[in-house]
C-alpha positions in Angstrom: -16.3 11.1 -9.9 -16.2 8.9 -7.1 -12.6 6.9 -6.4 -11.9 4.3 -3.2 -8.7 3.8 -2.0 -8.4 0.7 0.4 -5.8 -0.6 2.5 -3.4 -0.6 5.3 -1.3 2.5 6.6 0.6 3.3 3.4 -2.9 4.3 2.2 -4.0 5.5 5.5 -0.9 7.9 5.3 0.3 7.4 8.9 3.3 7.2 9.7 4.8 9.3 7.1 3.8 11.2 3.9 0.0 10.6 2.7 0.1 10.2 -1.0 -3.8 10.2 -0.8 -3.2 14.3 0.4 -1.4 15.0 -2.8 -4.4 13.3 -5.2 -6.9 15.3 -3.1 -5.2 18.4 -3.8 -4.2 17.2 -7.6 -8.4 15.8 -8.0 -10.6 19.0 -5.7 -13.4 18.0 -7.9 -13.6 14.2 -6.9 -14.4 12.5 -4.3 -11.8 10.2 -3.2 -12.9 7.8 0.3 -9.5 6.9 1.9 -10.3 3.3 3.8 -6.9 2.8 4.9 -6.5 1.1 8.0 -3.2 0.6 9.8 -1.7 -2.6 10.7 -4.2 -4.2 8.2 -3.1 -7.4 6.6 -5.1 -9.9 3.7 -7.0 -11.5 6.2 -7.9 -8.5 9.0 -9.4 -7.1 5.5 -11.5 -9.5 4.7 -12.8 -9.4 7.9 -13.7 -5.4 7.7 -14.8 -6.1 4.8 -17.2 -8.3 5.8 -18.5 -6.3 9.0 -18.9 -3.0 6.4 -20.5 -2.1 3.7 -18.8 -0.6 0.9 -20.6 2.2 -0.8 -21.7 0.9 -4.6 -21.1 3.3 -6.5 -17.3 3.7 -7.1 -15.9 4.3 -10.4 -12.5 3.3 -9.5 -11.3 1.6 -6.3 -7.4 0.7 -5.7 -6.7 -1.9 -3.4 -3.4 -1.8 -1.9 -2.7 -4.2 0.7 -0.6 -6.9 1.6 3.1 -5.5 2.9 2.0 -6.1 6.9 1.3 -9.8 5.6 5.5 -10.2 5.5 6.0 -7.2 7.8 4.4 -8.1 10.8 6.7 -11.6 10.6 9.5 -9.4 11.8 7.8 -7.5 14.7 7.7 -8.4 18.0 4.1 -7.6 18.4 1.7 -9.4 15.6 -1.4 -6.7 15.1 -3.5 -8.5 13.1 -3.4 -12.4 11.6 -1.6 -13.5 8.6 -2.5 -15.7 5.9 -0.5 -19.2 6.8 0.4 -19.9 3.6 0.6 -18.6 0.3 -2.8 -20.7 -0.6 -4.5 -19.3 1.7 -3.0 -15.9 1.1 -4.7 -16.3 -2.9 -8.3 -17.2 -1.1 -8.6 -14.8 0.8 -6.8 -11.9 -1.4 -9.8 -13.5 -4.3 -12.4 -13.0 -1.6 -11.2 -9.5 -0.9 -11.3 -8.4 -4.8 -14.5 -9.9 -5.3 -16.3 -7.9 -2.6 -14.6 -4.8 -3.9 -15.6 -5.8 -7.7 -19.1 -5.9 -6.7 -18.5 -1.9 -5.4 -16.9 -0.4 -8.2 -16.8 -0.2 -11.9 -13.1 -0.8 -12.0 -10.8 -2.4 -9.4 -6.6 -1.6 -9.7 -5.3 -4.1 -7.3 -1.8 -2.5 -5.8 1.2 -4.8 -5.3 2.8 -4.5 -2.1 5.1 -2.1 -1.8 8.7 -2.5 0.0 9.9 -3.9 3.4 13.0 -2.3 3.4 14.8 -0.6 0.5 17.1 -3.8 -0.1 15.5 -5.2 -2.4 17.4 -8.0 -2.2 16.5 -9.1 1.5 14.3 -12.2 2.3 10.8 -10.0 2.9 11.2 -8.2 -0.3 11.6 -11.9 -2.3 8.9 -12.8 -0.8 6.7 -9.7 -1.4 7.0 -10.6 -5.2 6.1 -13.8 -4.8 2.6 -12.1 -3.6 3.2 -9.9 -6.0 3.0 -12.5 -8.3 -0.3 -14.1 -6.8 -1.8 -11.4 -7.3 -1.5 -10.4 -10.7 -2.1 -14.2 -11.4 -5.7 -13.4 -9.6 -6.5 -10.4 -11.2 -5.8 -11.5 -14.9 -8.9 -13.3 -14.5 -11.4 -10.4 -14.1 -12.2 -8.3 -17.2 -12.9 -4.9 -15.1 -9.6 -4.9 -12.8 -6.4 -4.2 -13.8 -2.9 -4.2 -12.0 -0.1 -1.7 -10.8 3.3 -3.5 -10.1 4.2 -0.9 -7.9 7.2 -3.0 -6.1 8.8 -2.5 -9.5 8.4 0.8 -9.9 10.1 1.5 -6.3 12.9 -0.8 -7.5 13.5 1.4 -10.9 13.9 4.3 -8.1 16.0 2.2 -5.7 18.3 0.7 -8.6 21.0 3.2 -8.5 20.6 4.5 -5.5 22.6 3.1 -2.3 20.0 2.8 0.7 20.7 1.2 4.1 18.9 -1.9 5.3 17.1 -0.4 7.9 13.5 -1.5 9.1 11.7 -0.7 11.9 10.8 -4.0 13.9 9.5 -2.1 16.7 5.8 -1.1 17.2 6.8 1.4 19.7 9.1 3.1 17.8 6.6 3.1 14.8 4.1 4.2 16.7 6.6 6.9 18.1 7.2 8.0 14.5 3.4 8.6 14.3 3.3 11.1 17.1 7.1 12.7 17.2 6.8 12.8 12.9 4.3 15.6 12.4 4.7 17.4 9.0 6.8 16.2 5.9 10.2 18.1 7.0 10.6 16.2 10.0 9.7 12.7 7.8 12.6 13.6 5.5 14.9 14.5 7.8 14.3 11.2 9.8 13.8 9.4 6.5 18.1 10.9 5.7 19.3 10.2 8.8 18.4 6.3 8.3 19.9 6.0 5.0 16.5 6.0 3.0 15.4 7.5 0.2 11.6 6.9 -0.7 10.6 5.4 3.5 10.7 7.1 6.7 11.1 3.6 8.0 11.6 1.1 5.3 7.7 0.6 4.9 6.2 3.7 5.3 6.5 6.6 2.8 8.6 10.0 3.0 8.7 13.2 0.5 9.5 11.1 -2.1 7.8 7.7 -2.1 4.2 9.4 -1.6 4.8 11.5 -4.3 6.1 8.7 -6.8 2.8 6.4 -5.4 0.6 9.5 -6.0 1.8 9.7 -9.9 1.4 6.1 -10.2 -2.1 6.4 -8.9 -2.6 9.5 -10.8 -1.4 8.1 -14.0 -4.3 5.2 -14.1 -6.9 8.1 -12.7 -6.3 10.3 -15.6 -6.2 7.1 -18.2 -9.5 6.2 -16.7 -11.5 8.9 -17.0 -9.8 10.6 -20.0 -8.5 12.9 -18.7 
């Protein structure tokens, strides 16, 4: 069984916990192609899309991807271009699926995830309104489906009180990369910040990859009957 998982860092797995680790270990027998890329926004996408060529023969891809396309508004440094608008942001996420479609039997398109754990701030509004988009797009393909996984971190979050912190610094993400080794030292960061499923407010600790990897694994085993 063949599974592709595409995306930015969260799928990548750097900085923080890799959720894609704990379906390799859970799956040994599949093969599962991790095609995250960090920094990647919508549009970047598209473009590596473009340049690549997808293998064809996917049973199940998950496409994850749109957080760094409100996330990068609040860093200093922009790593990749944005969609202007929400119009364009639904072009070029339809152009996206489509190539991906054409690769797999089965597309789950991800919603984005978190930009901070208030879920009340102005970025996490916004990421529902992608959200939204999104699952407006994919209701018109018969062979993809959706995971609102923005709500499922906000069931987590509900009664829970986090801090508002979010990294806005590329150097200090990028030192969180190299100074963040193994999950103990992600946790104990994540604690000391206030925040219970992100090292960082975007990026997943202990917790968050292991509540993305049974949300993952949920629609895995429902796929193939297991």
């Amino acid at each position: 069984m063949k599974i592709g998982l595409i995306g930015d860092s969260l799928t990548e797995g750097r900085p923080g916990v890799s959720f894609v680790n704990i379906l390799k270990n859970k799956y040994p027998n599949f093969t599962l192609d991790n095609l995250g890329k960090p920094g990647e926004s919508v549009k970047s996408l598209h473009t590596r899309l473009q340049k690549m060529k997808l293998d064809a023969d996917y049973d199940l891809t998950f496409l994850w991807i749109g957080v760094n396309d409100m996330y990068s508004k609040l860093l200093r440094v922009q790593a990749q271009p944005v969609a202007k608008d929400h119009e364009e942001f639904r072009e070029i996420y339809t152009g996206v699926l489509e190539n991906i479609i054409s690769s797999s039997n089965q597309v789950i398109a991800v919603s984005p995830g978190l930009v901070g754990e208030n879920l009340m701030n102005a970025s996490n509004k916004e990421l529902k309104e992608l959200s939204s988009i999104i699952q407006n797009i994919i209701s018109k393909y018969p062979n993809a489906g959706f995971l609102d996984m923005q709500s499922v971190f906000q069931k987590r979050l509900s009664k829970l009180d986090s801090s508002d912190y979010i990294s806005k610094s590329v150097i200090k993400v990028m030192k969180d990369v190299f100074f963040c080794k193994n999950s103990i030292q992600i946790d104990k960061l994540s604690k000391k910040r206030g925040l219970h499923l992100t090292l960082d407010g975007i990026h997943l600790n202990s917790n968050g990859a292991a509540i993305v990897a049974e949300e993952y694994a949920f629609i895995i085993e429902r796929y193939y009957g297991l």
